[in-house]
Gaussian input, Z-matrix of N, CA and C with variables (Angstrom, degrees):
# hf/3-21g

backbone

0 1
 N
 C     1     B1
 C     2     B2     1     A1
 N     3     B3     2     A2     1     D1
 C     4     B4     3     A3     2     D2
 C     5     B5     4     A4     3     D3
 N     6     B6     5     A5     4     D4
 C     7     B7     6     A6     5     D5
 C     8     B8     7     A7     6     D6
 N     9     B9     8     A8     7     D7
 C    10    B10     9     A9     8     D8
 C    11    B11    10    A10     9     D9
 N    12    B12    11    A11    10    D10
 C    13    B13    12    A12    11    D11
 C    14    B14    13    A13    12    D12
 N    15    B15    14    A14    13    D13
 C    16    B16    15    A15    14    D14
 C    17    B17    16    A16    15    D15
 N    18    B18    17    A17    16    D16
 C    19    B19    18    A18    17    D17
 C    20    B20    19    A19    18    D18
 N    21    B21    20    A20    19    D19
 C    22    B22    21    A21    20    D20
 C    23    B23    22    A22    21    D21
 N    24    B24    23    A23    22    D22
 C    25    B25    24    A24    23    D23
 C    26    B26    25    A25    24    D24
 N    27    B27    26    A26    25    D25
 C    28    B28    27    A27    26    D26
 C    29    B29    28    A28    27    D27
 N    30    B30    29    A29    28    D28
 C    31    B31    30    A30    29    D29
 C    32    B32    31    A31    30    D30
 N    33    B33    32    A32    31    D31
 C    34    B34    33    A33    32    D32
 C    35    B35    34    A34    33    D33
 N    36    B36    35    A35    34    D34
 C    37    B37    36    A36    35    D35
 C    38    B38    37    A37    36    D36
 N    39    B39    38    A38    37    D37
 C    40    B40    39    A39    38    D38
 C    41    B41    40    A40    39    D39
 N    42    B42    41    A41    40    D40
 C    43    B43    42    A42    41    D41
 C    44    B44    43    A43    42    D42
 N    45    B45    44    A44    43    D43
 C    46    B46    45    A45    44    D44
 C    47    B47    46    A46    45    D45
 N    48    B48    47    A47    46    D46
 C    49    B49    48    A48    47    D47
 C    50    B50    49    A49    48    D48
 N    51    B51    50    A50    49    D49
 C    52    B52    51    A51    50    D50
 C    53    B53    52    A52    51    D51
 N    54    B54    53    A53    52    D52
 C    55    B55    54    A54    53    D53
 C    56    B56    55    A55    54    D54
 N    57    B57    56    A56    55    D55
 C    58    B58    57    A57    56    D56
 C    59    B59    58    A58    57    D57
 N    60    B60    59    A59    58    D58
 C    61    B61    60    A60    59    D59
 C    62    B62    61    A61    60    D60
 N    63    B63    62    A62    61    D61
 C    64    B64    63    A63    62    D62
 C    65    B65    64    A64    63    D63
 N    66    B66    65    A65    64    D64
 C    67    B67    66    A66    65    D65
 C    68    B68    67    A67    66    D66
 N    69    B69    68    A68    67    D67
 C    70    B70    69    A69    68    D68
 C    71    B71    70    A70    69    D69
 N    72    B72    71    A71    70    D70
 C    73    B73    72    A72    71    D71
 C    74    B74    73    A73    72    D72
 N    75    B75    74    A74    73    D73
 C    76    B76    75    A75    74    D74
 C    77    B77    76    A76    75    D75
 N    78    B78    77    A77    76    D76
 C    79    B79    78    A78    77    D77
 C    80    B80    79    A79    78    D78
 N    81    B81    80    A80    79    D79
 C    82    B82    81    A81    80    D80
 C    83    B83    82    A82    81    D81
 N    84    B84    83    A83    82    D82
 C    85    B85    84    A84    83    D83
 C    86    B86    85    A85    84    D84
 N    87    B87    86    A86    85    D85
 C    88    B88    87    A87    86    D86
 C    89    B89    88    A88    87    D87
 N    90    B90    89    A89    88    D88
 C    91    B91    90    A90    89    D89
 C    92    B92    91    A91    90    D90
 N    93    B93    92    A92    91    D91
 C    94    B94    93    A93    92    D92
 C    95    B95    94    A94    93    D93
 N    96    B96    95    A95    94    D94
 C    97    B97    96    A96    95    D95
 C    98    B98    97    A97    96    D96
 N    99    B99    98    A98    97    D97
 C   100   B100    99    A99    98    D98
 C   101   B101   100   A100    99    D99
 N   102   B102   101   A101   100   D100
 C   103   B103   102   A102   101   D101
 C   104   B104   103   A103   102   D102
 N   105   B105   104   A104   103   D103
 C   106   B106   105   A105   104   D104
 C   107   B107   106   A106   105   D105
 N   108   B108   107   A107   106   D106
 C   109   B109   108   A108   107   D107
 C   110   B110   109   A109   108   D108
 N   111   B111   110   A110   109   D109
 C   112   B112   111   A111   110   D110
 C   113   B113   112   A112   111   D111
 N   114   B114   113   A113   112   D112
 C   115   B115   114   A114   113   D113
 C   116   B116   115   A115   114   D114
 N   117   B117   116   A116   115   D115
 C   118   B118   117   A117   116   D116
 C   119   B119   118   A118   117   D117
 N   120   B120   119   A119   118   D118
 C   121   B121   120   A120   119   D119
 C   122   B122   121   A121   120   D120
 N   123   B123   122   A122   121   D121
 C   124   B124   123   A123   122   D122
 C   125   B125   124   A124   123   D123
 N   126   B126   125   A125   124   D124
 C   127   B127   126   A126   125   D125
 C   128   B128   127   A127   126   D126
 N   129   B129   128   A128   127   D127
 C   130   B130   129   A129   128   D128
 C   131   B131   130   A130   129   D129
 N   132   B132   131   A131   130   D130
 C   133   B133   132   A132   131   D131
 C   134   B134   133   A133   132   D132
 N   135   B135   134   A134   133   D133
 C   136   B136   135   A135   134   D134
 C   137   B137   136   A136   135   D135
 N   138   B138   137   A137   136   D136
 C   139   B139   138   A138   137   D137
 C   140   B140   139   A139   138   D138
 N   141   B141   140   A140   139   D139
 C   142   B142   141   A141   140   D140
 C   143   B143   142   A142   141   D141
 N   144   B144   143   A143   142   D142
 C   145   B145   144   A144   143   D143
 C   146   B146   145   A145   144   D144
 N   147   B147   146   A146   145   D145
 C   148   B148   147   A147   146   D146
 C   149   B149   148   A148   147   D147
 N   150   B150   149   A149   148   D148
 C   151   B151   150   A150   149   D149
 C   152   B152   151   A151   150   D150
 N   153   B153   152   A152   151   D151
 C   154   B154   153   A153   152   D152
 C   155   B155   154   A154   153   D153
 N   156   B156   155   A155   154   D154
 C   157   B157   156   A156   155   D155
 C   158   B158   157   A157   156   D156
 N   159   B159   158   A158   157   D157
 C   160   B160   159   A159   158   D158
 C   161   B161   160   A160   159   D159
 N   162   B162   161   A161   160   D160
 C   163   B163   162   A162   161   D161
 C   164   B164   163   A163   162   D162
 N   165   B165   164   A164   163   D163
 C   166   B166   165   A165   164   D164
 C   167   B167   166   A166   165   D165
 N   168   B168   167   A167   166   D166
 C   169   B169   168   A168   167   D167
 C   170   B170   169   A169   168   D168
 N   171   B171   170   A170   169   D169
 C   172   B172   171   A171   170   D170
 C   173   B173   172   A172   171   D171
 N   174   B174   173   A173   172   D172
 C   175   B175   174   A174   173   D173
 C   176   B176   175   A175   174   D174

   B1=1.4582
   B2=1.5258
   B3=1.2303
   B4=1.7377
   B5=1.6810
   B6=1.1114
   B7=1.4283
   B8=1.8697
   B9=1.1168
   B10=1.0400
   B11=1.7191
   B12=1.0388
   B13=1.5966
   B14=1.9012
   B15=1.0366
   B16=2.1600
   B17=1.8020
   B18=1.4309
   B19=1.8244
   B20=1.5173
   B21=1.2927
   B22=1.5324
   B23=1.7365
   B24=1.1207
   B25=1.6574
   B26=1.3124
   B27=1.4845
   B28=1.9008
   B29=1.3544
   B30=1.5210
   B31=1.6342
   B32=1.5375
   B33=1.3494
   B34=1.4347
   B35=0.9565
   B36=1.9045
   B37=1.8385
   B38=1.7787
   B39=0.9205
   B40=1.5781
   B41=1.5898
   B42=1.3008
   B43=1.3846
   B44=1.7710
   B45=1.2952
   B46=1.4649
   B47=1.9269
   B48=0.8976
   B49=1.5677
   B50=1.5290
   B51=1.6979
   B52=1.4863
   B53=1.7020
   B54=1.3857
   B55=1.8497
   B56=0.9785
   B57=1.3174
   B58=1.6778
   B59=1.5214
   B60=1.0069
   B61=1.3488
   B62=1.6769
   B63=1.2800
   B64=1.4511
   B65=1.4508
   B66=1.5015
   B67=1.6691
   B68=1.5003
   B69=1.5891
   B70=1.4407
   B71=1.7204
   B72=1.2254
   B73=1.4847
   B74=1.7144
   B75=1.4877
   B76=2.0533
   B77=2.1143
   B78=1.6826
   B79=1.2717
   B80=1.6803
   B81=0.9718
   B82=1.7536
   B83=1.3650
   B84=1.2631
   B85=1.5096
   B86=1.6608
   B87=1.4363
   B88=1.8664
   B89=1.4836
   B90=1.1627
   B91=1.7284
   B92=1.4234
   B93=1.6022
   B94=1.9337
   B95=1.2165
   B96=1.6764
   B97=1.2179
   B98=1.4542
   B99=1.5477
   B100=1.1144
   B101=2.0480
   B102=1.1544
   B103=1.3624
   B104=1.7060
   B105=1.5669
   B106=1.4350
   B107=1.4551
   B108=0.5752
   B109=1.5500
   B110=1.8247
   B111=1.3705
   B112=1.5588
   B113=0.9328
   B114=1.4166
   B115=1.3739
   B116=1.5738
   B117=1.3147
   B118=1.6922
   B119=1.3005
   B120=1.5274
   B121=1.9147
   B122=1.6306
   B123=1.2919
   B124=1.3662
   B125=1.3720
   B126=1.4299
   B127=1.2285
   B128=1.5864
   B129=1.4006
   B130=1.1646
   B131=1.6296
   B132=1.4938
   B133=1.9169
   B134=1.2399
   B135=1.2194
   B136=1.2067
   B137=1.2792
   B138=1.5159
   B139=1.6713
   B140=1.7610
   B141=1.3024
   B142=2.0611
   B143=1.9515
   B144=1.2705
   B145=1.4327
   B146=1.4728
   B147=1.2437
   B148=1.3283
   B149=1.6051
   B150=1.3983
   B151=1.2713
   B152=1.8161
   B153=1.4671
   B154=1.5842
   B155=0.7084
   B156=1.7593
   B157=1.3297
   B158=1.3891
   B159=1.8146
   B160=2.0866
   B161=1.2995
   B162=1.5023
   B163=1.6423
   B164=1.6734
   B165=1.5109
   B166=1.3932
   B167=1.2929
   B168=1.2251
   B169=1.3573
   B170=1.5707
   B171=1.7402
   B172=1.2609
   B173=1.3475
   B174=1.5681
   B175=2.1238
   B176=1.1173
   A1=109.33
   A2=113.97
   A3=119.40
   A4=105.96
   A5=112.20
   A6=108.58
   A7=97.13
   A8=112.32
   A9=112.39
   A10=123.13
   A11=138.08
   A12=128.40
   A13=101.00
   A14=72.22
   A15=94.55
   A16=110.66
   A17=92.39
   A18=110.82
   A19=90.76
   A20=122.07
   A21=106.19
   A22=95.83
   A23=119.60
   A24=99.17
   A25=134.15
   A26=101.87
   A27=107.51
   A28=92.00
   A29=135.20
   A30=138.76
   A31=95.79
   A32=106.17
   A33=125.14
   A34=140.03
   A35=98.69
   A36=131.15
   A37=86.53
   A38=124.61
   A39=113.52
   A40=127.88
   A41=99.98
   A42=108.71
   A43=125.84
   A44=107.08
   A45=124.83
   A46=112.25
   A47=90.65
   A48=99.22
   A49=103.91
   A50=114.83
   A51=114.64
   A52=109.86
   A53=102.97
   A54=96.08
   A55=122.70
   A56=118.79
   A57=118.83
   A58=120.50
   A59=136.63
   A60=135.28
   A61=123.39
   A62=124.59
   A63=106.01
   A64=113.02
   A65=111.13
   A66=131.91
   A67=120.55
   A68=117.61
   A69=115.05
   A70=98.65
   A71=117.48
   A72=122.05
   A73=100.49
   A74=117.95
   A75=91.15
   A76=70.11
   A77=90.64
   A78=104.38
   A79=109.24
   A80=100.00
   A81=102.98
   A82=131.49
   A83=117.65
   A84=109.26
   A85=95.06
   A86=105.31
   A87=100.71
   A88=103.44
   A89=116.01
   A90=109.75
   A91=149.96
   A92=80.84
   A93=100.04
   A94=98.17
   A95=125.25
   A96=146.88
   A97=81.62
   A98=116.19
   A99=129.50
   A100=108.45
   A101=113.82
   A102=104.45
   A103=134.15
   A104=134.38
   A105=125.65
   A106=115.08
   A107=152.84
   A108=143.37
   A109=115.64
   A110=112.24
   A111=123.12
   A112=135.04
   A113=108.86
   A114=134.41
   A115=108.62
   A116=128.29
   A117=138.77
   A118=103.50
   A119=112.55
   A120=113.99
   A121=91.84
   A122=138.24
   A123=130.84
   A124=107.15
   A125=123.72
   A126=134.19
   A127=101.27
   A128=136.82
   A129=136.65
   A130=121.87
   A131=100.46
   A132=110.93
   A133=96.68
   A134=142.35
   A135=129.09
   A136=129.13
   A137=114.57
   A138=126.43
   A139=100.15
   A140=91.39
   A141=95.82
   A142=100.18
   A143=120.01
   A144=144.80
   A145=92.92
   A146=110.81
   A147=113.93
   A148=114.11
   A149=120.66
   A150=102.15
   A151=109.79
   A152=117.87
   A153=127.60
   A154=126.15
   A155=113.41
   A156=110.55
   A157=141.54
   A158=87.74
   A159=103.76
   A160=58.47
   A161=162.03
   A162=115.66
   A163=106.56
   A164=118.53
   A165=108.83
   A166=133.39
   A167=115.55
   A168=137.60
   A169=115.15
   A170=110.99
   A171=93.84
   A172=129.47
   A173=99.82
   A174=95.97
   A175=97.79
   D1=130.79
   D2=179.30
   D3=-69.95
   D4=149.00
   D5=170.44
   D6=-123.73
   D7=159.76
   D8=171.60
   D9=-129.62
   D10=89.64
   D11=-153.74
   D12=-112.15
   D13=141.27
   D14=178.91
   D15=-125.55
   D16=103.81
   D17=152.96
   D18=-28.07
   D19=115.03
   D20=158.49
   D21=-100.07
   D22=-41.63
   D23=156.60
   D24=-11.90
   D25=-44.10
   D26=-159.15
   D27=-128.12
   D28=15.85
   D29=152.39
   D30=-69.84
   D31=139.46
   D32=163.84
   D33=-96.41
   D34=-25.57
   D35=170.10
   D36=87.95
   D37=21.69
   D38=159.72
   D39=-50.49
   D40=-4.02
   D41=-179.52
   D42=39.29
   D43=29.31
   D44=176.34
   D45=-75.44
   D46=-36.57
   D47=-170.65
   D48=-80.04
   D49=-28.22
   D50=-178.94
   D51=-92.58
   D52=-10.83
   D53=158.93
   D54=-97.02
   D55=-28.98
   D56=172.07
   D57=-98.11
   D58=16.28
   D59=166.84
   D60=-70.38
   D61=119.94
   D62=-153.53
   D63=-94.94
   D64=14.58
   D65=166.08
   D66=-110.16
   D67=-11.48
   D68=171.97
   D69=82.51
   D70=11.57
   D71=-171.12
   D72=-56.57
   D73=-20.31
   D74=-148.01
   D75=-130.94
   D76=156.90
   D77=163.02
   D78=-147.10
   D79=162.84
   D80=166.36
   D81=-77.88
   D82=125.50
   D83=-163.34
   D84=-142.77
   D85=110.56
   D86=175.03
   D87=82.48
   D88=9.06
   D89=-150.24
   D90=65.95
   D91=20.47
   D92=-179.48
   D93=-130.30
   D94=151.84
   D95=-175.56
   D96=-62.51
   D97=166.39
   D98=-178.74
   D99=-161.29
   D100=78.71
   D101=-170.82
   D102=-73.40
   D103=131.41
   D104=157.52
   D105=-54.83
   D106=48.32
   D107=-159.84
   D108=-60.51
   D109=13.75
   D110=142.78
   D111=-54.24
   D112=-43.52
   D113=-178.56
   D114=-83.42
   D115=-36.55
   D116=-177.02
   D117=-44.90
   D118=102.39
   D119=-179.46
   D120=-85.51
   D121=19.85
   D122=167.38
   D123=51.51
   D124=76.91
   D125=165.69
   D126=-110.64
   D127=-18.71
   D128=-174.25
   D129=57.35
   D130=21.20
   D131=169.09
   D132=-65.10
   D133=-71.64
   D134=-161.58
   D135=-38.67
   D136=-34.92
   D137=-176.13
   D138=-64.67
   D139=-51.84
   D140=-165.91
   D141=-68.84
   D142=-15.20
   D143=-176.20
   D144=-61.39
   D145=-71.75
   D146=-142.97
   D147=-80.59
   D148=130.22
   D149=-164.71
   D150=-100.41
   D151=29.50
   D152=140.29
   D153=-78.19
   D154=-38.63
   D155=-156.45
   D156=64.60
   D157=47.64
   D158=-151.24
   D159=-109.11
   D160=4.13
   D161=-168.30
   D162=-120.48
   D163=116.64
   D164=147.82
   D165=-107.69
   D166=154.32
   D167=179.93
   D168=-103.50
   D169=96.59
   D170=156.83
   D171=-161.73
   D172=174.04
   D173=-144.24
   D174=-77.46

């Protein structure tokens, strides 16, 4: 099972990861990414995406 975890510390709420994600996995919540990670087909765009670098991906 993928997990997906976000620094919400080092989230900015740039909302980059919730327009470009090509599963709809992350949304904004409070102003922090907030991920399904059910949905995460583990392509790991989001990590190279994000320009904190609050998001990992892993299997």
């Amino acid at each position: 099972m993928t997990e997906v975890r976000i620094n919400v510390e080092a989230c900015d709420g740039c909302g980059k990861c919730v327009a470009e994600c090509p599963n709809g996995v992350f949304e904004l919540v409070n102003g922090k990414a907030k991920a399904n990670a059910a949905e995460c087909m583990t392509c790991y765009y989001c990590e190279t995406l994000c320009p904190k670098l609050a998001i990992k991906v892993i299997e």
